[in-house]
NUNUDO-900088 format. One record per residue: z, x negated, y negated of N, C-alpha, C, O in turn. Coordinates in pm, whole numbers. Layout:
PT     n_z     n_x     n_y    ca_z    ca_x    ca_y     c_z     c_x     c_y     o_z     o_x     o_y
PT       Z       X       Y       Z       X       Y       Z       X       Y       Z       X       Y
...
//
This chain:
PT     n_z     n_x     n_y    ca_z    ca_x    ca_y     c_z     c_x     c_y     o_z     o_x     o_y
PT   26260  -16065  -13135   26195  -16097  -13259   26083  -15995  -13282   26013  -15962  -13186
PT   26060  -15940  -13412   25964  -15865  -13445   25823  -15897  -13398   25793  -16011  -13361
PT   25729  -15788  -13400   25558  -15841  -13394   25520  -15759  -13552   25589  -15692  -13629
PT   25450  -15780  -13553   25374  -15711  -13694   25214  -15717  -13644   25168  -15802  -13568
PT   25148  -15619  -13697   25045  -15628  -13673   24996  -15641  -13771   25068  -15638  -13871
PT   24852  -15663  -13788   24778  -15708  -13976   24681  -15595  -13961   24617  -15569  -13860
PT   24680  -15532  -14074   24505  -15459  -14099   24472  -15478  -14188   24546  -15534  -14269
PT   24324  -15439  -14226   24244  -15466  -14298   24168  -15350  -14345   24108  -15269  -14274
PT   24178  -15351  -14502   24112  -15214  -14553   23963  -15256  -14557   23917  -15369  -14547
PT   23874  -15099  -14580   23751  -15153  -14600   23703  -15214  -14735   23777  -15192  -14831
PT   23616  -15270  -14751   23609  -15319  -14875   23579  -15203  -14941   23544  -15099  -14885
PT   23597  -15225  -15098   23583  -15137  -15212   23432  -15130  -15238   23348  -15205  -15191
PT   23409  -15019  -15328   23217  -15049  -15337   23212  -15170  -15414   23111  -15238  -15400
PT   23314  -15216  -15502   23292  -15314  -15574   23292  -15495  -15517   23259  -15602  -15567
PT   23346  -15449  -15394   23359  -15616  -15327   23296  -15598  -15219   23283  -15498  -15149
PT   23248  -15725  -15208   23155  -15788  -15077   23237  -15800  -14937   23191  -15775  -14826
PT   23369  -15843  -14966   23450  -15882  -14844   23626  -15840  -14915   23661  -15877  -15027
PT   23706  -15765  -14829   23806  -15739  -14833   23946  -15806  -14922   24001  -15881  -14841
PT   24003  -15808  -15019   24060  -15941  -15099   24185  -15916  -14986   24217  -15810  -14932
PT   24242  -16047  -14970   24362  -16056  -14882   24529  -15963  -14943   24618  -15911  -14876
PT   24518  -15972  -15048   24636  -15865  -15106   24632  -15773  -15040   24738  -15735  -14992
PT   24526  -15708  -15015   24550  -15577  -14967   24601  -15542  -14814   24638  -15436  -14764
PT   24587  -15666  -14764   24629  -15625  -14635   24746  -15574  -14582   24838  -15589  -14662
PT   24781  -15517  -14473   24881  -15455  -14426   24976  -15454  -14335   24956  -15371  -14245
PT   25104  -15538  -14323   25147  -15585  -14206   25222  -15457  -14164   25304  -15408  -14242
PT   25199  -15406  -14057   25301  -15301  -13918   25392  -15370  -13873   25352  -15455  -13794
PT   25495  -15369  -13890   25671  -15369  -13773   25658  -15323  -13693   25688  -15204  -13702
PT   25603  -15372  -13548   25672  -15315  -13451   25832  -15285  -13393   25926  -15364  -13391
PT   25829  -15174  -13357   25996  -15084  -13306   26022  -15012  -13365   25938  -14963  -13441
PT   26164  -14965  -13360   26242  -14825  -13427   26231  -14843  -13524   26244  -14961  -13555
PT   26203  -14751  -13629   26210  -14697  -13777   26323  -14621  -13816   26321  -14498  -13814
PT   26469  -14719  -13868   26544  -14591  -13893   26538  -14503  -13979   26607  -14402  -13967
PT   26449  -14523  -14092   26454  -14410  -14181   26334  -14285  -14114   26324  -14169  -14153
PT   26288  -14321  -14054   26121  -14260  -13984   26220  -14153  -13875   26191  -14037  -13845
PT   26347  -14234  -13826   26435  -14095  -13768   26513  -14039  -13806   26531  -13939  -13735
PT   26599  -14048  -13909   26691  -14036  -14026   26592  -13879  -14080   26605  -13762  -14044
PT   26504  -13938  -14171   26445  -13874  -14223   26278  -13888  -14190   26235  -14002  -14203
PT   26193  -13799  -14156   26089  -13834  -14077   26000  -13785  -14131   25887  -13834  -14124
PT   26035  -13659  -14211   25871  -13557  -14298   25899  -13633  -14413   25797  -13640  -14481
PT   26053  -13732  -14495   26028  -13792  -14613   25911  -13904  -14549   25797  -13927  -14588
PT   25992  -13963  -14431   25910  -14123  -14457   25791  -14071  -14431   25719  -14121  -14517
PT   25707  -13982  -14345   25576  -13950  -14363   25530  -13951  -14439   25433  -14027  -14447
PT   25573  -13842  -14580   25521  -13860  -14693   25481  -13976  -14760   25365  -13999  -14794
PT   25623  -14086  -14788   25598  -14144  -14854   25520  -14271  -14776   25541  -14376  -14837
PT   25456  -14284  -14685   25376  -14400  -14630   25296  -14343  -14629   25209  -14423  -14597
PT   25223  -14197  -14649   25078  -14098  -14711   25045  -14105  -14611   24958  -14191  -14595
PT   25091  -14022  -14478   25058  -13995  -14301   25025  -13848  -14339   25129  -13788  -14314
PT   24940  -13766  -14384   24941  -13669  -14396   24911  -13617  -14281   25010  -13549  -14252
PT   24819  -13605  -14183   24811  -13579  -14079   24927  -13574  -13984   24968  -13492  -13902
PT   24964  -13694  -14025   25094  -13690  -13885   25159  -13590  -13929   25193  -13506  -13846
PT   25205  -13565  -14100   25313  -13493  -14150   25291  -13343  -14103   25390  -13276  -14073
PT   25161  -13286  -14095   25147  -13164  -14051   25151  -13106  -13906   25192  -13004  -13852
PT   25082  -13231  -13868   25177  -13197  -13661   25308  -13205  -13662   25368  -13144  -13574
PT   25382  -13280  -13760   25521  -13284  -13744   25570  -13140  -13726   25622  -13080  -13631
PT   25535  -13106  -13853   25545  -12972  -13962   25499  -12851  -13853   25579  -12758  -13857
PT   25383  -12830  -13751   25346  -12750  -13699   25417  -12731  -13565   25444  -12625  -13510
PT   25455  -12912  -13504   25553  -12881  -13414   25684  -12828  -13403   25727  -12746  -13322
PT   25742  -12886  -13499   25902  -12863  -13538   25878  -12702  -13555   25918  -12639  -13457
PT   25822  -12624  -13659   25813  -12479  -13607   25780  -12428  -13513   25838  -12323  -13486
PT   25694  -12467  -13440   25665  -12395  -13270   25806  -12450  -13209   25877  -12367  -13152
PT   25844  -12570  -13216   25970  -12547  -13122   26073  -12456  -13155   26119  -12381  -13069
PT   26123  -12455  -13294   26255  -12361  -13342   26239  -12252  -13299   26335  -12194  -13250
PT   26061  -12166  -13306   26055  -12060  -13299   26053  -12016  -13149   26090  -11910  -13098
PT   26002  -12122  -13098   25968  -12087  -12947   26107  -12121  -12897   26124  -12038  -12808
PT   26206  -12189  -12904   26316  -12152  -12895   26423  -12075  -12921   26523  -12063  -12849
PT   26405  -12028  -13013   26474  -11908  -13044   26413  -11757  -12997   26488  -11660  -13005
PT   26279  -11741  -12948   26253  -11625  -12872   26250  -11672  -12789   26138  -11652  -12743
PT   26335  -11763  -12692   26330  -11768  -12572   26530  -11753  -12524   26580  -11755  -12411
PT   26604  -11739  -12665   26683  -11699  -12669   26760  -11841  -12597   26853  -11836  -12517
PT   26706  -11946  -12641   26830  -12112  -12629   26921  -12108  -12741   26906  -12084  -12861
PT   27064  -12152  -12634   27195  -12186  -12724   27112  -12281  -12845   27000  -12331  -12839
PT   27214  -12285  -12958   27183  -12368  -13047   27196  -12531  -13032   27139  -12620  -13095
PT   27267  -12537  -12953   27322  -12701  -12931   27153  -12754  -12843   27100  -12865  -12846
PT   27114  -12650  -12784   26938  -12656  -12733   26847  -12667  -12826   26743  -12724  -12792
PT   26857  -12625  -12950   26747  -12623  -13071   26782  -12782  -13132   26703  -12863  -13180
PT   26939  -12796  -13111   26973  -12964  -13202   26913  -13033  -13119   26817  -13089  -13172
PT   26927  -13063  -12974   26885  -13170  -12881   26764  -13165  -12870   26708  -13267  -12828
PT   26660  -13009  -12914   26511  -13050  -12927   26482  -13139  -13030   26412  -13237  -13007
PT   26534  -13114  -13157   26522  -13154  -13279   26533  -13296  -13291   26450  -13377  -13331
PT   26714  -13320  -13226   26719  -13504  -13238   26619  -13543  -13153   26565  -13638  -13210
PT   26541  -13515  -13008   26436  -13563  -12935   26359  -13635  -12998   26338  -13756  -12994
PT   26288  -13500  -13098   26136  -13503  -13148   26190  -13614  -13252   26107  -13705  -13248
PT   26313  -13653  -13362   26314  -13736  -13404   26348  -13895  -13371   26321  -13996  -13435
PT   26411  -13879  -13259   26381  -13998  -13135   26261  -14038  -13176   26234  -14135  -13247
PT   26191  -13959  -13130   26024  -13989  -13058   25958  -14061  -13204   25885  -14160  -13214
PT   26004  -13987  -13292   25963  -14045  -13445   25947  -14196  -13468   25867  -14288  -13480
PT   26079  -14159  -13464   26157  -14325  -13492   26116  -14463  -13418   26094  -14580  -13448
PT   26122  -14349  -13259   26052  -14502  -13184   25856  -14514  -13243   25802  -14625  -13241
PT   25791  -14415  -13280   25651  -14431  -13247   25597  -14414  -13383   25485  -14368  -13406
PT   25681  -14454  -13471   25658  -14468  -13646   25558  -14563  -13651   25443  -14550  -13694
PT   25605  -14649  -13608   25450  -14815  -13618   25315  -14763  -13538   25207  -14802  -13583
PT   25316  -14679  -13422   25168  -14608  -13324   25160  -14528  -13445   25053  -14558  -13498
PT   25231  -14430  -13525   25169  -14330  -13616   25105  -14370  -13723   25008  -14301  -13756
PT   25136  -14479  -13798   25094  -14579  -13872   24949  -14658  -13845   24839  -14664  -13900
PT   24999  -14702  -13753   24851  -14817  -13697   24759  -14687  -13671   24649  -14703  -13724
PT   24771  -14578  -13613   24658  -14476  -13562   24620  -14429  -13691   24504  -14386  -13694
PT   24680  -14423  -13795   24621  -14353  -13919   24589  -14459  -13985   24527  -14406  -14077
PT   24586  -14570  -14006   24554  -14679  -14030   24376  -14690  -13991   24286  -14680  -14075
PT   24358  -14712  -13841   24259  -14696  -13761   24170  -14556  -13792   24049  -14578  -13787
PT   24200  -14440  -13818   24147  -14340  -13842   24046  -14387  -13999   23926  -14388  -14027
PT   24165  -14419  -14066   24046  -14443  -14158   23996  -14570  -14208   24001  -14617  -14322
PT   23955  -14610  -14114   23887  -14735  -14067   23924  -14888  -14103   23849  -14981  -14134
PT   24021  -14886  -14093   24091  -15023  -14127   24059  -15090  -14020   23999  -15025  -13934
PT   24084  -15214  -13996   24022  -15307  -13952   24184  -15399  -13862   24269  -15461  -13926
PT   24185  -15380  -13705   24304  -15490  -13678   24269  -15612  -13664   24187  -15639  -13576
PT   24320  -15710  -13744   24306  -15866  -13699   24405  -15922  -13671   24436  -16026  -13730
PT   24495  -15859  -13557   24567  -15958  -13481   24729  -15888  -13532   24774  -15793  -13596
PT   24775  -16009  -13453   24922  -15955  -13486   25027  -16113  -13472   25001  -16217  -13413
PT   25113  -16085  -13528   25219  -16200  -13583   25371  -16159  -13510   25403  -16042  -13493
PT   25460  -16276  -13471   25532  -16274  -13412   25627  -16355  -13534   25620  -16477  -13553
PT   25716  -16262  -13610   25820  -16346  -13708   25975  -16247  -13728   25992  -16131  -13692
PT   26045  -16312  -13777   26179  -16260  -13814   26192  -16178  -13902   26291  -16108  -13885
PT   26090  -16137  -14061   26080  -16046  -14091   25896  -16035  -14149   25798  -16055  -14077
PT   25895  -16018  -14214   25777  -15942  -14289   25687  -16064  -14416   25566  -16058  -14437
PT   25778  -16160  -14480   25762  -16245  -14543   25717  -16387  -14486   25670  -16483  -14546
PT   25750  -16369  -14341   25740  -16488  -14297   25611  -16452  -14183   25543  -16538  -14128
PT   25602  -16351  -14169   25464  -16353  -14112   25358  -16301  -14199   25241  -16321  -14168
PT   25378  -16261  -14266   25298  -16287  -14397   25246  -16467  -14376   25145  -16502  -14316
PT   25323  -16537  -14429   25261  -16694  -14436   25262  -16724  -14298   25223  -16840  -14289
PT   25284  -16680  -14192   25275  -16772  -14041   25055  -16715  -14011   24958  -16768  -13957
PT   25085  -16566  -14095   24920  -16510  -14045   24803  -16577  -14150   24686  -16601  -14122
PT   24883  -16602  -14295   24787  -16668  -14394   24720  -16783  -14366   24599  -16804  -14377
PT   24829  -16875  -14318   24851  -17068  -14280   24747  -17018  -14209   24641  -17003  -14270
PT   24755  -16977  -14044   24657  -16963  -13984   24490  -16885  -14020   24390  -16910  -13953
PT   24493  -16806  -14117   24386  -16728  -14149   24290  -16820  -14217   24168  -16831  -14208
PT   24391  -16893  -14298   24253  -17000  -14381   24230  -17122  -14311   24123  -17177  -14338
PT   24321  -17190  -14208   24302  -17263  -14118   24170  -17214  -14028   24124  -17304  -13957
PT   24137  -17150  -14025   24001  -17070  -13913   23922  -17041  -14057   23812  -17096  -14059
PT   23945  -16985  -14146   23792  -16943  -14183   23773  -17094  -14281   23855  -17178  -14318
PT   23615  -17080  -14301   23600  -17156  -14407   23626  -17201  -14549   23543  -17141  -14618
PT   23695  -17273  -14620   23700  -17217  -14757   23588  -17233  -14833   23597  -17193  -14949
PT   23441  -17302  -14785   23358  -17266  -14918   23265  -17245  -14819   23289  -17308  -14716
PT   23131  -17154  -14818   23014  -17143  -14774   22915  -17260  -14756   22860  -17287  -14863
PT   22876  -17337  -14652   22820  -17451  -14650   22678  -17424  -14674   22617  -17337  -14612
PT   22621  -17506  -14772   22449  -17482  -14845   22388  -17488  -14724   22441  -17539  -14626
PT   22243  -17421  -14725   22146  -17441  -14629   22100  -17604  -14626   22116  -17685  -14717
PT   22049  -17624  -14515   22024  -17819  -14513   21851  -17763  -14581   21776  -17672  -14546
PT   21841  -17877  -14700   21700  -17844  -14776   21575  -17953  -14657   21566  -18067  -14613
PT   21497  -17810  -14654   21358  -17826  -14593   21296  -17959  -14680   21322  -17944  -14799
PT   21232  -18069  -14655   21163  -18138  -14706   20987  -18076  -14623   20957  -18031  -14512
PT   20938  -18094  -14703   20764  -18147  -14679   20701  -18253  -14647   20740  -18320  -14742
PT   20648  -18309  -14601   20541  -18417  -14580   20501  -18480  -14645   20413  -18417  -14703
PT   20505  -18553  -14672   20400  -18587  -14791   20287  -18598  -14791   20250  -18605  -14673
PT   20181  -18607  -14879   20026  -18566  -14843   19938  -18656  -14884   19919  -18664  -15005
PT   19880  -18726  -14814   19808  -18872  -14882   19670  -18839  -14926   19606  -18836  -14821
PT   19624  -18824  -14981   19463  -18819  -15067   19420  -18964  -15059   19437  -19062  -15131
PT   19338  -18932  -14906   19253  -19095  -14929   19282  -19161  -14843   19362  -19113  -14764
PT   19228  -19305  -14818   19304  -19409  -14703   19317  -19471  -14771   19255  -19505  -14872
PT   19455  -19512  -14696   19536  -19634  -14784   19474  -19766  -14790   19423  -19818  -14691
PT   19477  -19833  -14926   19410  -19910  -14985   19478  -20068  -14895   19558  -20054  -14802
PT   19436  -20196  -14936   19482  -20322  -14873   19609  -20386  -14985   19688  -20479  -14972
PT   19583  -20286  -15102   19709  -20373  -15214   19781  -20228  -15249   19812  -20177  -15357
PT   19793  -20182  -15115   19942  -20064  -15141   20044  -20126  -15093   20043  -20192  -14990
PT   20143  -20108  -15168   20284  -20155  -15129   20359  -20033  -15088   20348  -19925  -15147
PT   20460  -20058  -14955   20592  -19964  -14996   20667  -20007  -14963   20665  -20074  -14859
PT   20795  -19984  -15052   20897  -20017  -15110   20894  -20150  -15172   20793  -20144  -15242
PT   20951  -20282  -15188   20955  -20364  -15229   20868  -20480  -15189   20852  -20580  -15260
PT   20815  -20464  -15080   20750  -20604  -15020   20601  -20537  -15011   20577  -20418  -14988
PT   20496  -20657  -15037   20350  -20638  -14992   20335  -20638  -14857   20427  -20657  -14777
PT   20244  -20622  -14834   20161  -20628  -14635   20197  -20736  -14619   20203  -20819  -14710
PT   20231  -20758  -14488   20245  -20859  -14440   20126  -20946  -14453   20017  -20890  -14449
PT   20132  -21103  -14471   19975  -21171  -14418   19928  -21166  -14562   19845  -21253  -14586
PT   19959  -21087  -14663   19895  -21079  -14813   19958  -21236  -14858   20072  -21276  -14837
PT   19846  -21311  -14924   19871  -21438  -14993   19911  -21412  -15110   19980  -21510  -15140
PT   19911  -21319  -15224   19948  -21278  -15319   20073  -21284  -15311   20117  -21229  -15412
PT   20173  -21327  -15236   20310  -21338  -15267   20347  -21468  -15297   20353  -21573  -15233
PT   20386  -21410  -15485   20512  -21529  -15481   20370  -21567  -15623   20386  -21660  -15701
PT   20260  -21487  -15626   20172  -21573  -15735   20182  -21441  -15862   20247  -21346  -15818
PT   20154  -21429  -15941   20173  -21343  -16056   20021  -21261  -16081   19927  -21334  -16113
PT   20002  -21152  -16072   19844  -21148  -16094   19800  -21100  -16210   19679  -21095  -16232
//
């Protein structure tokens, strides 16, 4: 069964905290199009970095193989290698450029495809955080008495105890 990992972009200047759309689930394992075709899928998942080590390796090998004077069936088996290596380490090239520019990992999900850990990481995400900010508990004061208390103060509903005034009208 798949893992996926989640990231998290940084927030925009315009938001306080990250909106959940944006987040990013990783497939872990082989990428067949990432070995198929490996400088497209670079491109189009915007790995520019990776795309140019690709780009810088794949010519040092052709060239450094060919002045070293290797059969050609030696230049294919470098070639399918390095796209081996692609294919398996498409999700490390991803998550590392991910991480480079500062995304954020929170965890990772264990589902059958991409949709379903989507909601297995959500269910749990709002299950843990809060959904509303709980108010500060309000400070009260003291109250402040001006004076000593008199013999015909009441509080709340009943007079002093021992007062004969109960029960007469004054």
């Amino acid at each position: 069964m798949p893992t996926y990992t989640v990231h998290e972009p940084p927030p925009r200047k315009t938001e306080s905290v990250t909106a959940p759309e944006r987040f990013v689930f990783v497939r872990d394992g082989f990428h067949f199009w990432a070995f198929v075709l490996a400088p497209v899928w670079l491109l189009v998942r915007k790995l520019w970095l990776a795309f140019f080590i690709y780009v810088v390796v794949m010519i040092a090998v052709v060239i450094g193989l060919r002045f070293a004077g290797a059969p050609s069936w030696v230049q294919v088996t470098a070639e399918f290698a390095i796209a081996l290596l692609i294919g398996f380490e498409a999700s490390t090239i991803r998550r590392w450029t991910l991480t480079r520019r500062r995304w954020k990992n929170l965890g990772f999900v264990v589902a059958e495809d991409a949709e379903i850990a989507e909601r297995r990481f959500y269910g749990a995400w709002t299950e843990r955080a809060p959904l509303a900010p709980t108010p500060p508990e309000p400070s009260y004061a003291t109250p402040v008495r001006r004076g000593a208390p008199s013999p015909s103060d009441v509080i709340g509903l009943f007079p002093e105890p021992g007062n004969s005034s109960i029960g007469t009208p004054r």
